[in-house]
N, C-alpha and C positions, 0 to 999 in steps of 0.2 A: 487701610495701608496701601502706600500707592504700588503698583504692578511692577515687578525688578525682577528681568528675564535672568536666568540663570547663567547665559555667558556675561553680563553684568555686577562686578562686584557689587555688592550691596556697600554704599556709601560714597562707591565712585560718582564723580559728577559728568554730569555730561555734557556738553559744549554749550552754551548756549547761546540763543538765538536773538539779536539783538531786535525789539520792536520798537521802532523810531517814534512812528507816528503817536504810539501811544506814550512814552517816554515822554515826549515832546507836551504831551495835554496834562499828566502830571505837572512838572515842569511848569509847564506854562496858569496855572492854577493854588503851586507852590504856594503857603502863606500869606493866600486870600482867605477871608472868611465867612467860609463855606464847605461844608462837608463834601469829602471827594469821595465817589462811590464806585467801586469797580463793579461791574456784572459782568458775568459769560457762565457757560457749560463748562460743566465741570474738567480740569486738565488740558483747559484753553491757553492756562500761561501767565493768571492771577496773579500769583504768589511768587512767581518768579520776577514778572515786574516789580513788584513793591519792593523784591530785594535789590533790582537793577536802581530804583531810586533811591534807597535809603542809601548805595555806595555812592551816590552823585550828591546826597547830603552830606556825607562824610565827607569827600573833594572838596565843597564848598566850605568848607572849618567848622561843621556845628559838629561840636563834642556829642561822643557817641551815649551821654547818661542825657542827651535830652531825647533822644530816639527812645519810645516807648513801642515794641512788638508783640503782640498775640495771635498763635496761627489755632485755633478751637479745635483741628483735628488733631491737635497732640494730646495723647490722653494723658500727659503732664501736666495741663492743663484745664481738666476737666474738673477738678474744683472749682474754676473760674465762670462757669458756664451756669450760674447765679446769678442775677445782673450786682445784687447786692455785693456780692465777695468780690467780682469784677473791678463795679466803683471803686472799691476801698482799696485793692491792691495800682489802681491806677492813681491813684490821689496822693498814698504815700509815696509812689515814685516821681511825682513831679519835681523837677526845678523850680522854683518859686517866681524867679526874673527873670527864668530864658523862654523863646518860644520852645512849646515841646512836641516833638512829632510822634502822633500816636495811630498804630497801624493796628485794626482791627480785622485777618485774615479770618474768612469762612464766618461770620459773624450770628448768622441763623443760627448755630449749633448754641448760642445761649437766650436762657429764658427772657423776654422782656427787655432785649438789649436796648430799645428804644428809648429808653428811660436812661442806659449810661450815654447814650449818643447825645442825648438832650440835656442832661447835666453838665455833660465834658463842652459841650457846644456854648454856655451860657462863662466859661472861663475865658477871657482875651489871650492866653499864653496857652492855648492849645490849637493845632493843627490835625484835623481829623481825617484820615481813610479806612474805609471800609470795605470788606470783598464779601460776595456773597454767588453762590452758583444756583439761584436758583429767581423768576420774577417774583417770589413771594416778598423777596428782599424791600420791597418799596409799595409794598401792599400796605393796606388796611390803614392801621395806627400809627407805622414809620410815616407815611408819603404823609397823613395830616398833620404830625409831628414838628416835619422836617418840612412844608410844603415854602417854596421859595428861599431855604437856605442850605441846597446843595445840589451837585451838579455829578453828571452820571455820564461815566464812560464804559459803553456799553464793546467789550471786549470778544474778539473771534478767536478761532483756530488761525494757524497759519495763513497768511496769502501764497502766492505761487512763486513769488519773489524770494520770501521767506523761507520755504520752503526748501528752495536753489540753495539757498544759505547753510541751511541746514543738513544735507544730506551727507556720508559719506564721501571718499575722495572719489570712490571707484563710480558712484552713479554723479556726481558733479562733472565726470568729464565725458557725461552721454550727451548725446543731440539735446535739444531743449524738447523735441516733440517724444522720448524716451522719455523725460525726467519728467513732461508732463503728464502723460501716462503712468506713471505712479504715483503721480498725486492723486491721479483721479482714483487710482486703482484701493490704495494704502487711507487714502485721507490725509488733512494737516491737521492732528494735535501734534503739538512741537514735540513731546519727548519721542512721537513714532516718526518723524524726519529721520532719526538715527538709522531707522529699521526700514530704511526704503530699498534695501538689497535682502530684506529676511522678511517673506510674506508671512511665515507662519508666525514668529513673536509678533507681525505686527495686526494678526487677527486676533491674536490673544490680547493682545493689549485693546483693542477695539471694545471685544467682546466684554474685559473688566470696564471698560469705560460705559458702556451700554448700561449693563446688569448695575452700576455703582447709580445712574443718575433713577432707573425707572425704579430701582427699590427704594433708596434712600427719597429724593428729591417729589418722585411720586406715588409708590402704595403707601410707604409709608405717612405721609403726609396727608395725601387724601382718605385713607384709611379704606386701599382697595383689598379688597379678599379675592376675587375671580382673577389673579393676576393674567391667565391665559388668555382671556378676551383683552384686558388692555394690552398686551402681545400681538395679536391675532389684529388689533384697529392699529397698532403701532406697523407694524409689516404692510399694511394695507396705508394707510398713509405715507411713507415711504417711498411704497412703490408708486404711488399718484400724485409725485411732485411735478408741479406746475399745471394741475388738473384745477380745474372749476371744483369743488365739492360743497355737498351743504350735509348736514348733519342726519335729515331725512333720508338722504340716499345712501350714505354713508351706513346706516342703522336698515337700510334696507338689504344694500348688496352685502351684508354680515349675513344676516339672516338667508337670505337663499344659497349662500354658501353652509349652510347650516350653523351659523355660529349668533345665537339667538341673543340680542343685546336689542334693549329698547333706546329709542332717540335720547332720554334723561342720560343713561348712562353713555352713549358714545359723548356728546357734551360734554359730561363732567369728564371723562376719560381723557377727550381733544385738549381742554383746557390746563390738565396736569402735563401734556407734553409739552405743550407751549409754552408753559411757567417754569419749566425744568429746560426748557432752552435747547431740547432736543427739534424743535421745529419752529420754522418762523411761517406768522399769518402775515399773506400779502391781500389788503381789504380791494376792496374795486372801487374806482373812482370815477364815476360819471363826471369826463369832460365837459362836455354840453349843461351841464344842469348844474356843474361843479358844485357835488355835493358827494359823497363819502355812502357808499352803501353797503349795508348790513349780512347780504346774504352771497353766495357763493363767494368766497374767498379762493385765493388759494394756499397754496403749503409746499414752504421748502425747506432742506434738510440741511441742518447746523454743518455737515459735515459729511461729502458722497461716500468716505469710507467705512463710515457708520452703515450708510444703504445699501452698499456693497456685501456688507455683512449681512444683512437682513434679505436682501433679494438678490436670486443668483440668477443667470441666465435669459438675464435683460438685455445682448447684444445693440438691440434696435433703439433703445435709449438716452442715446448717445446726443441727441438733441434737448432733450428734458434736463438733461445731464447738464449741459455744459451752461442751458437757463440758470440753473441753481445755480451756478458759480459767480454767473454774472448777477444774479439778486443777492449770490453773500455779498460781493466784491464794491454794490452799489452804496449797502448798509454800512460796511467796512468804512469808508468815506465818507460817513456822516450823513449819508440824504434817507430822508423819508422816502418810502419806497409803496408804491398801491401798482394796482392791475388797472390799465384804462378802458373804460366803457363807452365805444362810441353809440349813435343810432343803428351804425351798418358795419363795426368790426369791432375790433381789442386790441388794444396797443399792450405790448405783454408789462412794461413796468412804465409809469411816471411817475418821477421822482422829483423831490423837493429839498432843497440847500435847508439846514437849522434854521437861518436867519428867514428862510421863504422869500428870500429877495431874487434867487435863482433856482431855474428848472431844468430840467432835460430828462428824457427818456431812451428807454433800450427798447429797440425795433426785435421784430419775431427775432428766437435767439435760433437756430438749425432744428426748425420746426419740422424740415421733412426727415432729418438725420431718423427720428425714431421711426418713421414709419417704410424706411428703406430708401433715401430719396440719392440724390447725386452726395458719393462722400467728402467731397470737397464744398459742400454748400456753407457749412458752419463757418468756415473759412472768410468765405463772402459776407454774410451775416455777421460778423462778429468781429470791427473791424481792431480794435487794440482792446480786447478785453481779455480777462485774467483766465478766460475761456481758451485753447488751442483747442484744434477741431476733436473729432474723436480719435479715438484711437487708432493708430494706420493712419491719420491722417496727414495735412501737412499744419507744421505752426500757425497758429492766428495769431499770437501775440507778444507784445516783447516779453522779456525777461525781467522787467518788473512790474510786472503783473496788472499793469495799467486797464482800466475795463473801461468799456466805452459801447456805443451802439450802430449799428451799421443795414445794411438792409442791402439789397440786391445792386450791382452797380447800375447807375444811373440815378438808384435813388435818392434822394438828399438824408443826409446825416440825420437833421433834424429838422421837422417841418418847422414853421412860424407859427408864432405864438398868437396869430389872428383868430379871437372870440374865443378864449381861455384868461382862470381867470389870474387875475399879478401874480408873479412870479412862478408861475405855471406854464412848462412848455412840454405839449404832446410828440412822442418822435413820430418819423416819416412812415415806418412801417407799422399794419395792422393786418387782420385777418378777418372775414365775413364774420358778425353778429350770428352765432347761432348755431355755429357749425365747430366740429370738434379738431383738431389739430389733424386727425386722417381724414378727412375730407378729402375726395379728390375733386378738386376746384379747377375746372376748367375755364381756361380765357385767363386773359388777363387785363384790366383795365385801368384805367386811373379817375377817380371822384375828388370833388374838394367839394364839402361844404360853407357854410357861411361859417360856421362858427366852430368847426371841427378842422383838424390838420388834416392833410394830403393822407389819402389811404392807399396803399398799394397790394393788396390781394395776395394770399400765396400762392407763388409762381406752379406751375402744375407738375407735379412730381411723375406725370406720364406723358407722350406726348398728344399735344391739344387738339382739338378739332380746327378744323382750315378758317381763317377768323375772315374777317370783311370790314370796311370801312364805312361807317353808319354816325351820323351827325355828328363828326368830331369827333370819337371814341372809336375804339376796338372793341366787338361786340363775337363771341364765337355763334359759330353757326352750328343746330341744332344737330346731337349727333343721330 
């Protein structure tokens, strides 16, 4: 049952939040055929789209007995959750002549559903959507089922735009650098925009959001019993967004904290948050060798107010922080999004268009922010992204939520795309191969490779040793 704070009548509605972009790919998908697939975390804003379209079907004149809806979490419903009783109750409702729109909400909650998806799919007068909160959704038997005849729009939390949209009158007439501050603060699931002046409903509501995806979506699904370790790796992931990890070290630093968990099970444990859409893997992309590699990933969070809740007393991560936003904001937009791997740095995201016919990438995001550095650097860094600096800070970006990549001034937005491969462009800014985001990296220099983009170093968050002019480059001198 969804969470309904007590100064909230139960049955009141409450404003909703207009999602264009995604409206628009409904819309634009309308009565092709092809199964339309909604994903997101659960309380992203599913279910409330599919009804923002079905009124836009209604406006268009299709009579409301060809619209067929099913939401699984109504336990009205729960005889339905057969695939067989399902079938038959959709079959006797058809129109026989007309196209029929058939909305299959939370759709995992029934047995074998892949078998009504693939029935209803082989009739020319059906129009099929499906919502599902969880990656299982397109796993196993559905994806081979289904493979080449449907298409997947893969749904977030609010943007910051949104967001704006959404809030109260009394925090809609605060600064933009206030109202971003509470987004970072609260999170964006759309029903907690309401609650951006009420911190306590909206850590309640967080917290039902949390407990709702790791029980249902994950113990119980993977059939965990030690729920307190997958807690303890959930916390710990989290708090190491936009960190390198590998599953060894991960299953090590447990263990010295005393929390005894072997490699097998952090694995399977990682692999249920990531299917429950509590976290997204960004893989690493060796530029130079352009080829996709397997180990240290890293991991960012569905939603900072989800992490807020889970880790307190992070002041200095205010850098890691606003990365996360720019990697939802990148995905939001449709690109393929990896960590870059040069010889001699790391470009924190390169990203790729669907079609792979365009690239671009996001330069270090306010990489000294967490480790104490100048508080206006984020700012710098981060030149129209859905990012504004941290908190106290000053605005980085417009008001609708536009994300972009930027790097220290002088440096180019985005390097060229010389020796990468088509539709592949590395951005300007990287950081030394091998070295951890606190590094204090003294000097600062400029390289270009043959086949790699312009690197530029992170600037020295203290100040440098006296440099000297040595064959063309700035070289610091030893301190």
């Amino acid at each position: 049952m969804e969470y309904t704070p007590n100064n909230v009548r139960r049955g009141e509605e409450m404003a909703r939040i207009e999602r264009k972009e995604y409206l628009d790919w409904l819309i634009r998908w309308s009565g092709q055929r092809v199964i339309k697939v909604v994903s997101g975390v659960r309380r992203c804003g599913k279910s409330t789209l599919l009804e923002m379209f079905r009124e836009y079907l209604l406006e268009q004149g299709v009579n409301p007995q060809q619209i067929l809806s099913f939401n699984f979490e109504d336990i009205e419903l729960e005889h339905l959750t057969e695939y067989r009783a399902l079938y038959q109750a959709i079959q006797s409702a058809l129109s026989p002549d007309k196209m029929n729109y058939i909305f299959l909400d939370e759709i995992q909650h029934v047995s074998r559903f892949e078998k009504v998806i693939d029935s209803l799919f082989l009739k020319s007068n059906c129009d099929i959507y499906i919502t599902g909160s969880n990656a299982y959704l397109l796993s196993g038997e559905l994806a081979t089922l289904l493979s080449g005849r449907y298409v997947e729009l893969k749904m977030l939390p609010l943007s910051f735009d949104e967001f704006c949209r959404g809030v109260p009158d009394s925090v809609r007439r605060l600064p933009k650098t206030e109202k971003f501050n509470r987004y970072v603060e609260i999170g964006s699931f759309p029903f907690i925009a309401q609650f951006a002046d009420k911190e306590r409903e909206a850590k309640e509501y967080l917290r039902d959001i949390y407990n709702s995806v790791l029980l249902k979506d994950v113990v119980t699904r993977l059939k965990i019993a030690d729920i307190q370790n997958l807690e303890n790796l959930s916390k710990f992931l989290f708090h190491n967004i936009g960190n390198r990890a590998s599953v060894r070290k991960i299953a090590d630093t447990l263990k010295s904290q005393g929390k005894g968990v072997d490699q097998k099970t952090v694995e399977k444990y990682m692999r249920g948050l990531i299917d429950g859409l509590l976290l997204y893997e960004a893989r690493r992309y060796n530029i130079k060798g352009r080829q996709h590699l397997t180990t240290q990933s890293k991991y960012y969070a569905v939603d900072i107010g989800l992490r807020n809740l889970l880790v307190r007393g992070q002041e200095a991560d205010h850098g890691y922080v606003l990365e996360n936003l720019v990697y939802l904001e990148l995905i939001r937009r449709g690109y393929e999004t990896f960590v870059g791997q040069l010889d001699d740095g790391e470009v924190d995201f390169v990203t790729k268009t669907p079609d792979g016919t365009a690239c671009r990438a996001g330069g270090r995001t306010g990489g000294s922010a967490r480790t104490g550095g100048h508080p206006h650097r984020a700012q710098r860094e981060v030149r129209r992204g859905t990012a504004a600096p941290a908190p106290g800070g000053t605005p980085g970006c417009d008001a609708d939520g536009d994300a972009g990549a930027g790097g220290d001034a002088g440096a180019p937005a985005e390097a060229r795309s010389r020796g990468l491969p088509a539709g592949v462009r590395a951005a300007a800014r990287a950081r030394p191969a091998g070295r951890s985001t606190s590094s204090n990296w003294r000097g600062r220099r400029r390289s270009r490779t043959r086949s790699g983009p312009t690197c530029l170093p992170q600037r020295p968050r203290s100040r440098p040793a006296p440099a000297r002019r040595c064959a063309g480059r700035w070289q610091a001198r030893s301190s």
